[in-house]
C-alpha positions as CSV (number, residue, x, y, z in Angstrom):
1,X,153.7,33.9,-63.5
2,X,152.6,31.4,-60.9
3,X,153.2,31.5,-57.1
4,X,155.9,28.6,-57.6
5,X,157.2,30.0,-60.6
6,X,158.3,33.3,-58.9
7,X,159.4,31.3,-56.2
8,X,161.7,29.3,-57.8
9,X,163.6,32.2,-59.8
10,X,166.8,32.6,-57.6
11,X,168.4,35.6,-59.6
12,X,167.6,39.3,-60.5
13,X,168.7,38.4,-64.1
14,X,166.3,35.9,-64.1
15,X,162.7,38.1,-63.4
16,X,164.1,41.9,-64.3
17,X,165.8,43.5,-67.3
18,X,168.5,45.7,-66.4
19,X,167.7,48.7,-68.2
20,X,163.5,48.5,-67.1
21,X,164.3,46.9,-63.7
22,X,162.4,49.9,-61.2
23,X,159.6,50.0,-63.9
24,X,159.7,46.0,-64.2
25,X,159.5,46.1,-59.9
26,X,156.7,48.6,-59.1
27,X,154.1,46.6,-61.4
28,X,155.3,43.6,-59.9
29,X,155.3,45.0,-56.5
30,X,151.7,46.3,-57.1
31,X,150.6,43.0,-58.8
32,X,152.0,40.9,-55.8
33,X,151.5,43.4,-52.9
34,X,149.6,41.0,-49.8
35,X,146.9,44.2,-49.3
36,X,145.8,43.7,-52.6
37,X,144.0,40.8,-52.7
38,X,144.4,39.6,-49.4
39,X,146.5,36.5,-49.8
40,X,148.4,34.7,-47.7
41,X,150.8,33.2,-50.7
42,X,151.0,37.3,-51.9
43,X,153.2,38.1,-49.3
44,X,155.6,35.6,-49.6
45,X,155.9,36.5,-53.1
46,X,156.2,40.3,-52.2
47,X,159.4,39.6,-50.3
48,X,161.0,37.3,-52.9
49,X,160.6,40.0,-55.7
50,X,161.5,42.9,-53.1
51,X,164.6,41.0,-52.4
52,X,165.7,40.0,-56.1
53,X,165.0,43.5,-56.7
54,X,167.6,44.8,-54.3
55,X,170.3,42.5,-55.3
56,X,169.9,43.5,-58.6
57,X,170.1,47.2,-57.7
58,X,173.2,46.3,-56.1
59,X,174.4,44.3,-58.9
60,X,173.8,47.1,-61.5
61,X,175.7,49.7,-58.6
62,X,178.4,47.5,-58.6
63,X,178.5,46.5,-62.5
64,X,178.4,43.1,-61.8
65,X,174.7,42.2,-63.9
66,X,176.5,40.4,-66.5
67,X,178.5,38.5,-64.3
68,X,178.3,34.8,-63.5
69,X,175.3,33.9,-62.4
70,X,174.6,32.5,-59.3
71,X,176.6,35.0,-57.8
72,X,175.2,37.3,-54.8
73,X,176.3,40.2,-52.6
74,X,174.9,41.4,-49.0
75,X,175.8,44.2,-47.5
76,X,177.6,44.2,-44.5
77,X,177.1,46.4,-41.0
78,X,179.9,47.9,-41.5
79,X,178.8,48.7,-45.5
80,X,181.6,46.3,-46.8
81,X,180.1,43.7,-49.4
82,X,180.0,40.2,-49.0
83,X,180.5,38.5,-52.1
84,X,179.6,34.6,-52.4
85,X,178.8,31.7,-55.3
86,X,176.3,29.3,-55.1
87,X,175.1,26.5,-56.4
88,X,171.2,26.5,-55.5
89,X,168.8,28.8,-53.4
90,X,165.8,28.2,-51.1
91,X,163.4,30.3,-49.3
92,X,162.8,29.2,-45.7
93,X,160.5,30.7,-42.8
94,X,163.2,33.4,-41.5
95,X,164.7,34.2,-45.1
96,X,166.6,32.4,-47.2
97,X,170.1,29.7,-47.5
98,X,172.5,29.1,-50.2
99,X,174.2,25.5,-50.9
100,X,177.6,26.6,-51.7
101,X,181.0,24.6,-52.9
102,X,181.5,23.5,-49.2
103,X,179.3,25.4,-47.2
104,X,175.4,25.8,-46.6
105,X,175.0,29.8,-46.1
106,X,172.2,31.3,-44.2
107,X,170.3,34.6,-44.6
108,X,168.2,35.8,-41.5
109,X,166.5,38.6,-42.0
110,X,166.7,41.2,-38.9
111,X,163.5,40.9,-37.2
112,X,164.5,37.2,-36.5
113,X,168.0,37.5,-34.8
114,X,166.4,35.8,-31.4
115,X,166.5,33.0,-33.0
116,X,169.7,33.0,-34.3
117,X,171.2,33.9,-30.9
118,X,169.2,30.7,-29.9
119,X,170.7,28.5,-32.0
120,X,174.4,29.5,-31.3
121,X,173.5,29.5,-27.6
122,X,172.5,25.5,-27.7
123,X,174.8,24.8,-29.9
124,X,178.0,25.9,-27.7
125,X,175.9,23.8,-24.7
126,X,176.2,20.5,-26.7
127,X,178.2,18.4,-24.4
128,X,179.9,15.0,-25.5
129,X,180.7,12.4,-22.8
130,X,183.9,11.3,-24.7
131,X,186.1,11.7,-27.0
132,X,185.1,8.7,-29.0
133,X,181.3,10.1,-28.4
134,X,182.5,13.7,-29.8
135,X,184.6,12.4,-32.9
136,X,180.9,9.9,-33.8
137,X,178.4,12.9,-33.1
138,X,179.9,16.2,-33.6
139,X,180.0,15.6,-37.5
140,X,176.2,15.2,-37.4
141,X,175.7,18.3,-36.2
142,X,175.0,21.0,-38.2
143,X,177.5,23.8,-36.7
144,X,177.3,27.6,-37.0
145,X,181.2,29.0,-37.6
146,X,180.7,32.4,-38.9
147,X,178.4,35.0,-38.2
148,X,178.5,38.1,-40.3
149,X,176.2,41.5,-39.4
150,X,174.3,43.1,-42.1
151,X,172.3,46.2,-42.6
152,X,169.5,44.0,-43.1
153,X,170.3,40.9,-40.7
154,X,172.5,38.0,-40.3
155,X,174.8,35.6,-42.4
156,X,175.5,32.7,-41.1
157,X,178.3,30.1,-42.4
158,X,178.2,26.4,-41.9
159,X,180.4,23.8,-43.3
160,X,178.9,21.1,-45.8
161,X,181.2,18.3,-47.3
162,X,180.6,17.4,-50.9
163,X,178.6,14.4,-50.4
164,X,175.7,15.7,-48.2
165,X,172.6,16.7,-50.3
166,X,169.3,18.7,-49.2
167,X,166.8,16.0,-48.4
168,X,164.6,17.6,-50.4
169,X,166.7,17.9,-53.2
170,X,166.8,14.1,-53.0
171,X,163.0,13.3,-52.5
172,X,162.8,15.9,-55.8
173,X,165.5,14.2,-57.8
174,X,163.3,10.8,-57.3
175,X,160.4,12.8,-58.4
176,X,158.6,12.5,-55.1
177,X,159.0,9.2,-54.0
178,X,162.2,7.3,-52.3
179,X,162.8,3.2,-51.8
180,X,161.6,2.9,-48.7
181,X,164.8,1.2,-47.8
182,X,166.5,4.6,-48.5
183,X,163.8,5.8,-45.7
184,X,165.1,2.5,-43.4
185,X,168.8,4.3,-43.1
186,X,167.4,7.9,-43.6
187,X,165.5,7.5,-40.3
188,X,168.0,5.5,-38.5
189,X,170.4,8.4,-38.6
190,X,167.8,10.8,-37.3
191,X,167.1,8.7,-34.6
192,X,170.4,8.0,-33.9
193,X,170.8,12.0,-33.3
194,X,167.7,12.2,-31.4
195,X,168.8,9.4,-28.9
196,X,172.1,12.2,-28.6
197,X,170.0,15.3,-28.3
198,X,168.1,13.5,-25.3
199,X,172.0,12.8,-23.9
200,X,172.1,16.5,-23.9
201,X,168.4,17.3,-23.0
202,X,167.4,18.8,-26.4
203,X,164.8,18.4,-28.9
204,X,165.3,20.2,-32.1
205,X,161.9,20.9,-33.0
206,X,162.6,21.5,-36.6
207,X,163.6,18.1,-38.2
208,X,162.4,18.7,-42.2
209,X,163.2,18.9,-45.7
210,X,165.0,21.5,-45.7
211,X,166.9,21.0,-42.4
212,X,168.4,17.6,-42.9
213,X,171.2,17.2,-45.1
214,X,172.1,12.8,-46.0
215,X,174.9,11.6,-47.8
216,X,174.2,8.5,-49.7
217,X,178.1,7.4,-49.8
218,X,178.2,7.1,-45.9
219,X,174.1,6.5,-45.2
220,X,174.6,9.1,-42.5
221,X,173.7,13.2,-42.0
222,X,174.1,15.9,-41.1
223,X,171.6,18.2,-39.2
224,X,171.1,22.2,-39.4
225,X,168.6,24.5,-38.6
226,X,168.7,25.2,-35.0
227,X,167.0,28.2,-34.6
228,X,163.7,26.3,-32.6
229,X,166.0,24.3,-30.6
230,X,165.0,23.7,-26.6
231,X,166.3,22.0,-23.5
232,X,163.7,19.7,-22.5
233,X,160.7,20.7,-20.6
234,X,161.5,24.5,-20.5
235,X,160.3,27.7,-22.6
236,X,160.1,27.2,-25.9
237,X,161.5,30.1,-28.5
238,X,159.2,29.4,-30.8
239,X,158.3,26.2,-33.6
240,X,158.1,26.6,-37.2
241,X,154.3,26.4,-39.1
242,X,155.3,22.4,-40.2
243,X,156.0,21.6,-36.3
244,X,153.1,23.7,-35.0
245,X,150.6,21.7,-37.8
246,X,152.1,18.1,-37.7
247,X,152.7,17.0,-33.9
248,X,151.2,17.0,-30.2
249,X,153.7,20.4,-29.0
250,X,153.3,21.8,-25.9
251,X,152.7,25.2,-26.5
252,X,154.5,26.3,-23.4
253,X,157.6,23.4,-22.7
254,X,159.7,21.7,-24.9
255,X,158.5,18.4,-25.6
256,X,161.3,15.1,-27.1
257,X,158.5,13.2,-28.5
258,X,158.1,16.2,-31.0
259,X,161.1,15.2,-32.5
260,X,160.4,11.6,-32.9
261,X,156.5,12.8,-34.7
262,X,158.7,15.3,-37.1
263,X,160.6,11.7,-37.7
264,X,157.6,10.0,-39.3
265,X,156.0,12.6,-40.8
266,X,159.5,12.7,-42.7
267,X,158.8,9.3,-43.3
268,X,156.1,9.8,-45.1
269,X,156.7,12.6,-46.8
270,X,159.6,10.7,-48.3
271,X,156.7,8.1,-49.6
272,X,154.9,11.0,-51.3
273,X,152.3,10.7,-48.6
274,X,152.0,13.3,-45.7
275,X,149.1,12.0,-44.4
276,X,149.6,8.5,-44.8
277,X,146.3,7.3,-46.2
278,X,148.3,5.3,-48.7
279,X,151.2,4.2,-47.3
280,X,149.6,0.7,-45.8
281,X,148.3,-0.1,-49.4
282,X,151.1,0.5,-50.9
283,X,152.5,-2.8,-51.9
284,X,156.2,-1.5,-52.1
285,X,156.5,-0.4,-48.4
286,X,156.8,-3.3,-45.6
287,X,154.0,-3.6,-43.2
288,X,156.1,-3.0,-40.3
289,X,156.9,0.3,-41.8
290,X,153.5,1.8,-42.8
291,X,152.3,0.5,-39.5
292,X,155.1,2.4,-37.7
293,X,154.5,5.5,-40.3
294,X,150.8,5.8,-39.4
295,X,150.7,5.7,-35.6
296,X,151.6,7.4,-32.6
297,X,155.5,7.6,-31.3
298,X,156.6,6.6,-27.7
299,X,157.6,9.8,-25.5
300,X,161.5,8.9,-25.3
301,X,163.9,8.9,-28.7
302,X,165.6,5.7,-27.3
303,X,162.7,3.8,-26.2
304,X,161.6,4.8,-30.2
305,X,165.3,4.0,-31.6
306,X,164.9,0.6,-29.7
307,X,161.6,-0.3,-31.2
308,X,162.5,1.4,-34.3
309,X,165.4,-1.5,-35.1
310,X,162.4,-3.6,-34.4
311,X,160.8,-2.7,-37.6
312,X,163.8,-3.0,-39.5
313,X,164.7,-6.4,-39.0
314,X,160.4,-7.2,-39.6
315,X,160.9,-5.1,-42.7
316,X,164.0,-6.8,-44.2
317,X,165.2,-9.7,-42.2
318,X,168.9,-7.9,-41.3
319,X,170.8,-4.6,-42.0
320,X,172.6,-4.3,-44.8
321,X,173.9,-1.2,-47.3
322,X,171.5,-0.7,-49.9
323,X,172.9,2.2,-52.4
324,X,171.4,5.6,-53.2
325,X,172.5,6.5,-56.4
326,X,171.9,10.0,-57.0
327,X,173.6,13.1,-59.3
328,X,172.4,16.9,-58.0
329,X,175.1,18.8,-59.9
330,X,176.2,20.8,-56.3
């Protein structure tokens, strides 16, 4: 099997057998192990089979293989088991989250609890001016309401209502490639957060993907993922590899122009174009857009937001609701 192919299995049932599973893992595990051959992708892979491996140990230990699938159990601090459905799984820099019914679940493994304490930490600092600010913004964020302790690191539980999907589950469901007026709304509501976090004197530093929920019936979304977040111009925690590769971050301060550069690289990922050698010949996308895709951001989110409605109006004349029609099956 292929790097993505391994990747993409989200259940022990899926790679092992039950009754060959230890024999099935240790030529797996020797096959995949990073000091083999060297590779960076190996390791990666090494974890993912080490952890399907362990829930289906536990799921054989707790006669529970031939249950539904999508089914998964941790084990708590206290050695209690936390049992949870899901509907889809994804792999992610500190170890892995679950879309659930009406929750987004987070796994962190151990060695990354700093930056879970992090993320709780500027959460509970998010201030809100008013009530009528609190009751527009606080459904935007993202929030951490659980926190369980395992032997092996965190759980985390955040609330998701059933019409926000995983940007990336989007951009995959339209095979790679969205209207750019789906991008027009998309990155008015990210801006529209950014000018909030700048209220509160936070940049995220890990807008993404995988970190930003939308939800097409309201054009709006939610944002998670707050482990890297930073009040402006102090330490930083630490950035994820996509931050670190795609913007100008200070390596010692937190920067709010970082935010606003992981805004239009989103952008044009959401074109199917990262680097954005495309985008201005692309006769589908406005020119105000690629131009605005393809060069550099102000330093303030609402100096950027202001400019920003700019391009929509050169783009399409006015606002108006232009509907995502899309069926993920979560």
């Amino acid at each position: 099997m292929t790097v993505a192919e391994i990747l993409k299995i989200e259940q022990p049932q899926q790679l092992f057998n039950k009754d060959t599973i230890k024999k099935q893992y240790r030529k797996l595990a020797l096959e995949w192990h990073p000091d083999k051959n060297g590779n960076e992708n190996d390791g990666i892979v090494f974890q993912h089979i080490e952890r399907l491996y362990e829930q289906g140990k536990e799921l054989i230990k707790q006669d529970l293989w031939d249950a539904e699938l999508n089914t998964i159990i941790f084990i708590a601090d206290d050695k209690s088991k936390i049992r949870f459905s899901f509907k889809r799984k994804y792999p992610f820099e500190l170890g892995e989250f679950f879309i659930c019914q009406d929750k987004v679940v987070y796994f962190v493994e151990k060695e990354y609890e700093r930056l879970v304490g992090n993320a709780i930490e500027r959460l509970s600092k998010i201030y809100y001016a008013s009530e009528v600010m609190e009751n527009e913004f606080f459904k935007y964020i993202g929030q951490i309401n659980k926190v369980d302790r395992l032997q092996n690191g965190l759980l985390l539980w955040c609330n998701r209502t059933d019409d926000l999907f995983l940007l990336r589950d989007v951009l995959d469901y339209f095979k790679g490639k969205l209207h750019p007026r789906h991008i027009g709304w998309i990155m008015s509501s990210l801006y529209n957060i950014c000018c909030f976090l700048e209220y509160n004197n936070l940049v995220h530093n890990n807008i993404s993907l995988d970190s930003y929920f939308v939800s097409p019936k309201y054009h709006s979304g939610v944002l998670y993922g707050w482990w890297y977040a930073a009040e402006i111009d102090r330490s930083l925690v630490g950035l994820p590899k996509r931050t670190i590769e795609n913007s100008r971050y200070d390596a010692k301060k937190a920067r709010d122009f970082v935010d606003l550069e992981l805004i239009r690289l989103l952008g044009r990922e959401l074109l199917g174009d990262v680097a954005g050698s495309k985008i201005r010949f692309d006769k589908d996308v406005p020119k105000a857009l690629a131009l605005w895709l393809c060069t550099t951001t102000s330093n303030n989110p609402i100096t950027e937001y202001k400019k920003w409605n700019d391009v929509i109006i050169e783009s399409w004349g006015k606002r108006e609701f232009f509907e995502m029609k899309v069926d993920l099956g979560y």
